[in-house]
C-alpha positions as CSV (number, residue, x, y, z in Angstrom):
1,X,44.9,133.8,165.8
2,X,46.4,131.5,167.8
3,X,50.5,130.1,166.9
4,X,49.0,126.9,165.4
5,X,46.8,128.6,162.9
6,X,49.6,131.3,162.2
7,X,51.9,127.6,161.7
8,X,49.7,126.1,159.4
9,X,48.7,129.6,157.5
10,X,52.8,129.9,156.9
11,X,53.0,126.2,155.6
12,X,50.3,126.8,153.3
13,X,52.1,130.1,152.1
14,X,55.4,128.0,151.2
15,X,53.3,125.2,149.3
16,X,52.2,128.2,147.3
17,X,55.1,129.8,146.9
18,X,56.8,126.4,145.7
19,X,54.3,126.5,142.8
20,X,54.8,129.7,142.1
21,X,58.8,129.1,142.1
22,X,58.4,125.7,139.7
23,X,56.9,128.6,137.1
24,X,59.2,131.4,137.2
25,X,61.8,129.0,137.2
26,X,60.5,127.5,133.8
27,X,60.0,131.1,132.4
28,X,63.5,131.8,133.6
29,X,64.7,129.0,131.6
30,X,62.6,129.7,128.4
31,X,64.0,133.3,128.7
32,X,67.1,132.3,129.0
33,X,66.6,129.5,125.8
34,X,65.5,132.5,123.6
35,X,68.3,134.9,124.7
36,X,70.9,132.2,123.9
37,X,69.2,131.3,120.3
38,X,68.9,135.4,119.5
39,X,72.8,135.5,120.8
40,X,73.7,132.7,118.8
41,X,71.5,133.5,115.7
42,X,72.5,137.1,115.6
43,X,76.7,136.6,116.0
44,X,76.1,133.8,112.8
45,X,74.2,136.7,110.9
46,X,77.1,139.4,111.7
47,X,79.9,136.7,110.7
48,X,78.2,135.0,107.5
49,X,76.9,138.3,106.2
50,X,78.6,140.8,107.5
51,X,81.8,139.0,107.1
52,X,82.9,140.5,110.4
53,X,85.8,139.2,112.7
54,X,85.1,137.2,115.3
55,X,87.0,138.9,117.6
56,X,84.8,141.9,117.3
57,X,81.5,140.0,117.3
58,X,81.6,139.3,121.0
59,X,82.3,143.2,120.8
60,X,79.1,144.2,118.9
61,X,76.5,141.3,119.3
62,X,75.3,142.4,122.7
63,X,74.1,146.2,121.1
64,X,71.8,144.2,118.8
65,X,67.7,145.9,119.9
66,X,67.0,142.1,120.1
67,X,69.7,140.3,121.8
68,X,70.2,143.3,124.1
69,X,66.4,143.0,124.8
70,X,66.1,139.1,125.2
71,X,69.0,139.5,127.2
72,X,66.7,142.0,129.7
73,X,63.7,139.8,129.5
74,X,66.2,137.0,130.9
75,X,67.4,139.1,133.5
76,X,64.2,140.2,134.8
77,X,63.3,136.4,134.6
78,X,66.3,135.6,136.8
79,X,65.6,138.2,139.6
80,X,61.9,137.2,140.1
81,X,63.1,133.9,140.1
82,X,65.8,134.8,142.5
83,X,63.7,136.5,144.6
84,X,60.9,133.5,144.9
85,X,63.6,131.9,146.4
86,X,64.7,134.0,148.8
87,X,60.9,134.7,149.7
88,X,60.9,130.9,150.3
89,X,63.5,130.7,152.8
90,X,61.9,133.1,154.5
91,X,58.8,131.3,155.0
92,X,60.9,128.4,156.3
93,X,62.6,130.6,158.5
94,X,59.1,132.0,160.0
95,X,58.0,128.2,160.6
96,X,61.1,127.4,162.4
97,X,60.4,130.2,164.8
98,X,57.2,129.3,164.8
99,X,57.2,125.8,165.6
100,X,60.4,126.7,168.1
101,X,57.9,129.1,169.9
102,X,55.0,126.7,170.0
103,X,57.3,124.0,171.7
104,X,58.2,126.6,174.2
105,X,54.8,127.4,175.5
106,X,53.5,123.6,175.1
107,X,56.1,122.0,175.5
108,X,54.9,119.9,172.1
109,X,56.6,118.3,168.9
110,X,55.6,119.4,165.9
């Protein structure tokens, strides 16, 4: 395969990979929307029911099965998310190489 062919099959990777980072970035947010609601749902439960402090909420809140596991499903969200990225400016990287190698042998712009 010959430098262009590699060029173009690395553009087409980072158009993908661009779609692919618009939806983890959307189930990062929705994550994140749910974990927040839980957070803020749960701490209202523990002070309106429980008639706990609100000092030891902040304390408490975060052991809850379902904040504690909305809070993971974020996380997760936020690394994949995080890592699409990076993957991305790697592809960029790997074109600039590429296209810096291609006007070395042909002397051509790109």
């Amino acid at each position: 395969m010959d430098l262009f062919q590699e060029l173009e099959k690395k553009i087409q990777e980072l158009n993908i990979s661009l779609k692919k980072l618009r939806e983890t970035g959307t189930e990062f947010a929705e994550a994140e929307r749910d974990y927040k609601i839980t957070l803020r749902q749960e701490a209202l439960k523990l002070r309106s029911e429980k008639g706990m402090a609100v000092t030891l909420i902040q304390q408490i809140v975060y052991g809850i099965p379902e904040v504690a596991d909305k809070r993971f499903k974020r996380d997760v969200k936020e690394a994949i998310y995080k890592s699409n990225q990076e993957a991305i400016n790697v592809l960029k990287l790997q074109i600039r190489i590429m296209e810096n190698q291609i006007q070395r042998e042909y002397g051509a712009d790109i």
